[in-house]
Structures are given as structure tokens and as C-alpha cells.
C-alpha positions as CSV (number, residue, x, y, z in Angstrom):
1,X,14.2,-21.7,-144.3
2,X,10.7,-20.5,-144.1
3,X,9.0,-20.3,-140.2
4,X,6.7,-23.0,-141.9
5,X,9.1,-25.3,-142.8
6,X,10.0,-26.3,-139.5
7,X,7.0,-27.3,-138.4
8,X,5.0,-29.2,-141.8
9,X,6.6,-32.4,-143.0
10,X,5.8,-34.7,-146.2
11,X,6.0,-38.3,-146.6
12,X,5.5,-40.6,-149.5
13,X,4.6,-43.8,-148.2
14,X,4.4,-47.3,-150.2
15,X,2.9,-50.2,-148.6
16,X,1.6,-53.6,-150.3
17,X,0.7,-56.8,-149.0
18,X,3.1,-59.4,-149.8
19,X,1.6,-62.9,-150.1
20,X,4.0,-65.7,-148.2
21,X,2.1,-68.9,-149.1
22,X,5.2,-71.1,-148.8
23,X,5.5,-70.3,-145.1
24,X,2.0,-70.2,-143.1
25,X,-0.4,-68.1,-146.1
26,X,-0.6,-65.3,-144.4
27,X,-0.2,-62.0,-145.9
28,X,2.6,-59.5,-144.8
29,X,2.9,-55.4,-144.9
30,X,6.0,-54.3,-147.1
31,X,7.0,-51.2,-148.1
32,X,8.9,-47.8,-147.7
33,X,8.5,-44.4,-146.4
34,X,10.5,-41.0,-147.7
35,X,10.9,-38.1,-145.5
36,X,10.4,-35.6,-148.6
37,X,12.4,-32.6,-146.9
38,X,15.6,-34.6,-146.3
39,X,15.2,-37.5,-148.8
40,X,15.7,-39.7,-145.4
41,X,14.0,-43.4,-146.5
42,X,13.3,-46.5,-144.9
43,X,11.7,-49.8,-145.6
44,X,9.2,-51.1,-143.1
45,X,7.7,-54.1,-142.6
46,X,5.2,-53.8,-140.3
47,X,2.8,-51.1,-139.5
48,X,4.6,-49.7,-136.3
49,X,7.5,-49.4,-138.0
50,X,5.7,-46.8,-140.8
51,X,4.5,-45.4,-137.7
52,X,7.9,-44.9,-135.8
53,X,9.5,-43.3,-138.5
54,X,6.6,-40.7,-139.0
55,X,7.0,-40.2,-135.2
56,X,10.5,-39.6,-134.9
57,X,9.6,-36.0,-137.5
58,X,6.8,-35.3,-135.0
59,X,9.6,-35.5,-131.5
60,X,11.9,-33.7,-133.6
61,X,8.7,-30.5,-134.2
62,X,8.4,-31.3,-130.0
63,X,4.8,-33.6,-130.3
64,X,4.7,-36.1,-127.4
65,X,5.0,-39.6,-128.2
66,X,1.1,-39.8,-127.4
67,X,0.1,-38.8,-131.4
68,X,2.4,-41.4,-132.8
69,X,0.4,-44.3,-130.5
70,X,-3.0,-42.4,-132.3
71,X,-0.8,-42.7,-136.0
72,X,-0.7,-46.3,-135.5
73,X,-4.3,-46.8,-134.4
74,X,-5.5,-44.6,-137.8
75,X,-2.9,-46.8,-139.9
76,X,-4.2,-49.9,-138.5
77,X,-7.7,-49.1,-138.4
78,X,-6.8,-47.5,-142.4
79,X,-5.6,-50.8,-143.4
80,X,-8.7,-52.8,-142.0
81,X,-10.8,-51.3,-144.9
């Protein structure tokens, strides 16, 4: 493994809203995020939980849990637009 390796990390993220008329019309975040490197995947279905998985990669490199609390305000301020 390359030096570089270690420390950069790719995710393919999915999200969509999924429209649940039938229970108060409210629309809902779905989706699923893969760890490229290890293939690791998990469906979310809220925002913070996109944001924990991509902050359990960042403990792992060392980051303090402060940039995954600034992940989650860009997501949520991403999906506002």
C-alpha cells in the first residue's frame, strides 16, 4: 500500500427522496453509501447516518469527531438547495 492510501478515502454515495404519502406526506432521505477501498456499504436513512459512516473513515485516518459534526452541516445545508 502506497503512503497515500492511508490517508485518501472514496465514497459513492446514493441518496433520493422517497415520497411517504400514505403516512403523514412528508418526504424521506434513502439511500446508500460504499467505502470504495474496502467495498464496506450501508444503507442510510437519514442524513447523520451518511454522515456517521463517512466519519468512522475519518477516526480511523485520526480526524477528531469535530469535522464529521461540519460533514453533516455541508450535507444538510447541500440538500437544502
Amino acid at each position: 500500500m502506497r503512503v497515500w492510501d492511508s490517508k485518501t478515502h472514496s465514497f459513492i454515495v446514493k441518496i433520493w427522496l422517497e415520497e411517504t404519502a400514505e403516512e403523514d406526506g412528508k418526504a424521506r432521505w434513502r439511500g446508500h453509501v460504499t467505502h470504495v477501498g474496502d467495498e464496506q456499504r450501508r444503507y442510510v436513512e437519514t442524513l447523520d447516518d451518511l454522515s456517521a459512516f463517512i466519519g468512522s473513515y475519518l477516526e480511523e485516518m485520526g480526524v477528531r469527531s469535530e469535522p464529521r459534526s461540519r460533514l453533516g452541516r455541508w450535507l444538510n445545508r447541500w440538500t437544502r438547495h
